[in-house]
C-alpha positions, 0 to 999 in steps of 0.5 A: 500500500502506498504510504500516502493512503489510507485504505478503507471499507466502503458499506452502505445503509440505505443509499448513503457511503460509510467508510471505516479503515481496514485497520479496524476490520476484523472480517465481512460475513454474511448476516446471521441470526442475531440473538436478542438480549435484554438490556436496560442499559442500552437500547443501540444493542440489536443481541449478540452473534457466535462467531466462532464460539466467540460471543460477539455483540451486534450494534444497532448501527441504524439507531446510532446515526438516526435512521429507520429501523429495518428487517434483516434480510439473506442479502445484508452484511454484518462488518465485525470490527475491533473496538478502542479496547480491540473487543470485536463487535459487530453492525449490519451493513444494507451493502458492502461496496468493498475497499478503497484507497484514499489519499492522506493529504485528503483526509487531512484537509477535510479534517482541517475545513470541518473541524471534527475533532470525534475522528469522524471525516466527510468527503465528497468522492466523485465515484460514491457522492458523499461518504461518512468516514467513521471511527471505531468509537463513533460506531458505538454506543454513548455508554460503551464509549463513556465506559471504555 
């Protein structure tokens, strides 16, 4: 990889491109029953996954950035990445587009002209319009974040 990018996974939740680097994703597959659990504490948990005998939980990716429920379907895709604390947790993706390399001197001038400062960027990409590149802790719930 050139020194000069960054690569990222593309995915899609209803038409809008998110992006979350490859150094955070642990692997793509196939969506798979999700078992609900009860929590009070947090509502932004769908349940949980086994993946490989390893109890992963499923965030609620469509609460978190405010959009309408929907019903999981044979075609969508579950990214499972690592958190800050490198637990593995899981969110359904309507689409995996698939991976792109883009340049560093982007990423930094758009960090410059929005002012983000939670690691969240926003570029306008001729080929997918406008993508929302994420962090690991900006696809996590208030309460996992604030608790680590």
């Amino acid at each position: 990889m050139d020194k000069n990018t960054q690569k990222f996974i593309l995915f899609k939740l209803d038409t809008v491109c998110h992006a979350l680097s490859v150094d955070y994703v642990n692997r793509v597959i196939l969506a798979v029953e999700i078992t609900p659990v009860t929590t009070q504490s947090n509502e932004a948990i769908l349940g949980v996954i086994n993946l490989q005998g390893q109890i992963v939980p499923v965030i609620d990716i469509r609460t978190i950035f405010h959009l309408s429920p929907r019903v999981l379907t044979v075609n969508d895709q579950m990214i499972i990445f690592k958190s800050a604390s490198g637990e593995l947790r899981a969110f359904v993706a309507d689409e995996v587009v698939g991976v792109t390399a883009i340049d560093n001197d982007l990423l930094a001038s758009d960090k410059e002209k929005t002012g983000t400062s939670n690691g969240e960027t926003t570029l306008a990409n001729p080929e997918f319009g406008v993508l929302f590149i994420h962090n690991p802790e900006s696809l996590m719930t208030s309460k996992e974040v604030s608790h680590g």
